[in-house]
MMTF fields as JSON, N, C-alpha, C and O atoms, coordinates in Angstrom:
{
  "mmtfVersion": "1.0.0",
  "mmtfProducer": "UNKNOWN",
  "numBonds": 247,
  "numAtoms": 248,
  "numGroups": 62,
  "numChains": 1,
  "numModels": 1,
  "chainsPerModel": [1],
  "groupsPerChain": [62],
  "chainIdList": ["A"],
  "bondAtomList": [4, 2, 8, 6, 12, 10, 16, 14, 20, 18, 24, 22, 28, 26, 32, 30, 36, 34, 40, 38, 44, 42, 48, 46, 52, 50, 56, 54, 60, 58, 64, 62, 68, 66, 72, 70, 76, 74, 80, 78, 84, 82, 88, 86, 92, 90, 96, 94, 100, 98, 104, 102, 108, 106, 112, 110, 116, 114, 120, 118, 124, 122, 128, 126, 132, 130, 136, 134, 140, 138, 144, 142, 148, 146, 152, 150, 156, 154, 160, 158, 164, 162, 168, 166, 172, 170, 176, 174, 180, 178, 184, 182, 188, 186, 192, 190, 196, 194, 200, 198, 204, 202, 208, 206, 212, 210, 216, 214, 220, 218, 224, 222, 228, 226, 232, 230, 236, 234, 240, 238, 244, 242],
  "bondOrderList": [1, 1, 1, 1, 1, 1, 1, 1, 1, 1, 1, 1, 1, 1, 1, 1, 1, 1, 1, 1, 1, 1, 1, 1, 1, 1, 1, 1, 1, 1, 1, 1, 1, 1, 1, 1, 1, 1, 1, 1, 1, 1, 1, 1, 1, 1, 1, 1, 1, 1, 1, 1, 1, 1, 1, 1, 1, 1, 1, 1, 1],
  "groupList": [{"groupName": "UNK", "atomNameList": ["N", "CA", "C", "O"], "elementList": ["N", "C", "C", "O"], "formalChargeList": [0, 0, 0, 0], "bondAtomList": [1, 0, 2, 1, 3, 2], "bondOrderList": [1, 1, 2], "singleLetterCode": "X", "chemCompType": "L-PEPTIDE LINKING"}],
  "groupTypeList": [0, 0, 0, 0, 0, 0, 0, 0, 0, 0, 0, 0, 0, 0, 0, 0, 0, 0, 0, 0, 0, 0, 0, 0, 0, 0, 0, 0, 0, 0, 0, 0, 0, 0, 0, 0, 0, 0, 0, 0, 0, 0, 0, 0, 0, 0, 0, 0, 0, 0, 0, 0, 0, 0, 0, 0, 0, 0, 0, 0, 0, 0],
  "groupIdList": [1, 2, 3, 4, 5, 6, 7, 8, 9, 10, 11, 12, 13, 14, 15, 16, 17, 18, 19, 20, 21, 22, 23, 24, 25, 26, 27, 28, 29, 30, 31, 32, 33, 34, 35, 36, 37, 38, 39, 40, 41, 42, 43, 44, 45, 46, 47, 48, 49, 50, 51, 52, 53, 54, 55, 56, 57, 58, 59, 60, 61, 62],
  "secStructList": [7, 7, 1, 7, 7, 6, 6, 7, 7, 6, 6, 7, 7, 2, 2, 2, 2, 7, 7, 7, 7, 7, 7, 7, 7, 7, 7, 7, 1, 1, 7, 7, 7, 7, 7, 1, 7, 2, 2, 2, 2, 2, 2, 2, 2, 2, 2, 2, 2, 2, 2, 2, 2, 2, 2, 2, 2, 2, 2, 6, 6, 7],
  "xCoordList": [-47.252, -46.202, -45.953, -46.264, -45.527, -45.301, -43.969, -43.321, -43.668, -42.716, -41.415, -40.217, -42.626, -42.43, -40.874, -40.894, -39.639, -38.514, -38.456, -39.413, -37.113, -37.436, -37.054, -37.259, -36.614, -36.363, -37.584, -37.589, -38.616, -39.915, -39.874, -40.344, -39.291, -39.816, -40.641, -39.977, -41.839, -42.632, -42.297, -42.651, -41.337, -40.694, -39.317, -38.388, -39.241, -38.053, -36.573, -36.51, -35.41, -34.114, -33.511, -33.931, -31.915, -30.858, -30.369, -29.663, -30.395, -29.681, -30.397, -29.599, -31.872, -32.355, -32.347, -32.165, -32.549, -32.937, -31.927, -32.185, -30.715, -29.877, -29.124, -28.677, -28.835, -28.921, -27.306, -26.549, -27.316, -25.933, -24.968, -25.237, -23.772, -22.659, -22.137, -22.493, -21.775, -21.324, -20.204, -19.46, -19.961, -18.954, -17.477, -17.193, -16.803, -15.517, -14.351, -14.579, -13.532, -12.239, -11.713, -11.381, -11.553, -11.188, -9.88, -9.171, -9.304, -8.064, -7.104, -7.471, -5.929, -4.946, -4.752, -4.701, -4.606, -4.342, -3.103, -2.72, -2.483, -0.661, -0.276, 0.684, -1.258, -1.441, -1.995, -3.098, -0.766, -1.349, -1.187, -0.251, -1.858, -1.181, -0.559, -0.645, -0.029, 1.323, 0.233, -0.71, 0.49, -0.446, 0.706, 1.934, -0.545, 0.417, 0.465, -0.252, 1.456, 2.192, 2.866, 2.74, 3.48, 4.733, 5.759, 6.134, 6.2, 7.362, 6.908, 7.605, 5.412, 5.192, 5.347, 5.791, 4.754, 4.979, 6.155, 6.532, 7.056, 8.708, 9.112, 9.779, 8.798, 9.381, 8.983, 9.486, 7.726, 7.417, 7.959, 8.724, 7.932, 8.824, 10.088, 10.585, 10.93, 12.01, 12.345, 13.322, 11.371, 10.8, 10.822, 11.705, 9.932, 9.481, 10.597, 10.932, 11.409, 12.342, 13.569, 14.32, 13.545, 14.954, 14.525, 15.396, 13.055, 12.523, 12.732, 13.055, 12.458, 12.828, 13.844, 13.874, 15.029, 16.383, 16.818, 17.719, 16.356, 16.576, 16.132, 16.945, 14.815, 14.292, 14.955, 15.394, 15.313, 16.079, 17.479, 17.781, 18.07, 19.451, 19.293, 20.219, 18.244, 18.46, 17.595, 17.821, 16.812, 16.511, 17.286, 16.982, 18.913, 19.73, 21.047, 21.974, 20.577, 21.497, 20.978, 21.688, 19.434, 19.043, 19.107, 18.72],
  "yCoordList": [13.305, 12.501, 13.044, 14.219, 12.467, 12.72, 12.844, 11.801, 13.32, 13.778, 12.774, 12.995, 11.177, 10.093, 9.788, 9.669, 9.666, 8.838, 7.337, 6.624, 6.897, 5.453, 4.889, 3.683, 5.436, 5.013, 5.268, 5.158, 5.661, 5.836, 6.932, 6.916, 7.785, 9.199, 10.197, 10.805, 10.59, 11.626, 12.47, 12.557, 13.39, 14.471, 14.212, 15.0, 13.289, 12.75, 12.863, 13.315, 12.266, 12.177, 12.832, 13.697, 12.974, 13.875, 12.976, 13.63, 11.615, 10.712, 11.153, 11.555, 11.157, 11.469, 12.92, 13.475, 13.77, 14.849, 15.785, 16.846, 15.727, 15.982, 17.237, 16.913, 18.881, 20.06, 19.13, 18.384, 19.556, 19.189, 20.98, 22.153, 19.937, 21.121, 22.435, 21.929, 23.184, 24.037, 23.64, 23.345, 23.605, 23.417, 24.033, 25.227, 23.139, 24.537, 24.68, 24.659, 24.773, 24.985, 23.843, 23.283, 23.31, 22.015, 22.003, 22.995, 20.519, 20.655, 20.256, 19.515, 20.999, 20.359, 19.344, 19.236, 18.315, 17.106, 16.508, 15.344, 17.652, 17.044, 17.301, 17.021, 17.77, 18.239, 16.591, 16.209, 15.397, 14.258, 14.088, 14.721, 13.449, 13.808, 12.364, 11.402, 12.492, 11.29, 10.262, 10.76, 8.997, 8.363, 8.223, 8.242, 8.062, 8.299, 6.671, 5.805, 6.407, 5.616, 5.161, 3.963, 5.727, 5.19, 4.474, 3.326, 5.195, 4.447, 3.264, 2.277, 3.164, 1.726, 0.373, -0.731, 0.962, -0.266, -0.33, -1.501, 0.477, 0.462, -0.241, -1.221, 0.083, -1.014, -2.643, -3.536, -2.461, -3.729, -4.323, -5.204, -4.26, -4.592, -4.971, -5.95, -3.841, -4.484, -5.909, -6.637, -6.082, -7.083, -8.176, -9.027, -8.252, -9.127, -9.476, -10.531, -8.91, -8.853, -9.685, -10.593, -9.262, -10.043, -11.213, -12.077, -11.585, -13.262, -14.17, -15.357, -13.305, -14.018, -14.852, -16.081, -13.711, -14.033, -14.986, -15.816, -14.873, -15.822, -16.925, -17.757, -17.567, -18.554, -18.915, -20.03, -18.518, -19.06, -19.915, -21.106, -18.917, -19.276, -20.57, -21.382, -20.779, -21.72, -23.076, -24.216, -23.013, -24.618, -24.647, -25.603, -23.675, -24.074, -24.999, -25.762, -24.521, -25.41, -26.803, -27.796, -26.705, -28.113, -29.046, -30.168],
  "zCoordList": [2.667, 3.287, 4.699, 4.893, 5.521, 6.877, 8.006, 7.925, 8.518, 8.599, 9.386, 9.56, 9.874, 10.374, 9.653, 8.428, 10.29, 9.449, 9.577, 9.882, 9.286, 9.368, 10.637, 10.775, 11.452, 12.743, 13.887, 15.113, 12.9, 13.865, 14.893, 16.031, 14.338, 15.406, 14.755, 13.915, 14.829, 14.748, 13.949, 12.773, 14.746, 14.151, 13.676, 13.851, 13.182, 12.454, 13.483, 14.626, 12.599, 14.057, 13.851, 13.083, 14.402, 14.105, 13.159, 12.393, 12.775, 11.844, 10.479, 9.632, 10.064, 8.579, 8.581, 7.498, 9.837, 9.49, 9.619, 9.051, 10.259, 10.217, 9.487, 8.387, 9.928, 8.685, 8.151, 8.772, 6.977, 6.104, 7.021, 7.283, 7.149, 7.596, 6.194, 5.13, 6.048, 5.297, 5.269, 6.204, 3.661, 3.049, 3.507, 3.6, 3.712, 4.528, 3.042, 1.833, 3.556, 1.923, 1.926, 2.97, 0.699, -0.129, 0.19, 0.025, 0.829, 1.094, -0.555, -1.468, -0.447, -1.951, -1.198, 0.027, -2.371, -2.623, -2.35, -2.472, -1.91, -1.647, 0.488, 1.206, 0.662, 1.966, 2.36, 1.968, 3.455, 3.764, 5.494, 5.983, 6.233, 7.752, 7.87, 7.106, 8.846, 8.748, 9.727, 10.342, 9.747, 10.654, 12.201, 12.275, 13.446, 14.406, 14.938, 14.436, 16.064, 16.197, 15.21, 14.955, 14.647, 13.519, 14.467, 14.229, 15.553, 16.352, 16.556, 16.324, 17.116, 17.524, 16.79, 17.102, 15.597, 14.573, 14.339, 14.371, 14.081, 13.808, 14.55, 14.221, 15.865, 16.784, 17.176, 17.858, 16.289, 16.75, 15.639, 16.034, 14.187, 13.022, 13.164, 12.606, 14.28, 14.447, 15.394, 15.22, 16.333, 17.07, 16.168, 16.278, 15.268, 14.251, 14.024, 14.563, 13.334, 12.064, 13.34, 12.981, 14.479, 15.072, 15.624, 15.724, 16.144, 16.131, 15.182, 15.223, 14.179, 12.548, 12.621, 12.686, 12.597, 12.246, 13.774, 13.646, 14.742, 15.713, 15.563, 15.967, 14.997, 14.594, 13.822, 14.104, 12.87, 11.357, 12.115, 12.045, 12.749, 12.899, 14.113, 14.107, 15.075, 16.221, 15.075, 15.481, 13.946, 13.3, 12.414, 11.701, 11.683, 11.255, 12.112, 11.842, 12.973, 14.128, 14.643, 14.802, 14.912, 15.062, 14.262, 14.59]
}
């Protein structure tokens, strides 16, 4: 067999041939990272949430 991968290089690529990284320490399971822009969406939710209630209230009036 030859050392050809499937992307057609000779000496094979960094994609098939690639060394596997060493194992580092297993994180616990209760350890989560928070996702970032939380404010943004908060704020845009609150955005949402007061178009809403503005819409509602100006086709209860029409």
């Amino acid at each position: 067999m030859s050392d050809e991968c499937k992307h057609g290089m000779k000496s094979g690529c960094v994609y098939c041939h690639a060394r596997t990284p060493e194992p580092t320490a297993p994180k616990t399971p209760g350890q989560k990272r928070r996702p970032r822009g939380g404010g943004m969406s908060e704020k845009m939710n609150d955005r949402m949430t007061a178009l809403q209630r503005r819409l509602k209230q100006i086709r209860g009036q029409a």
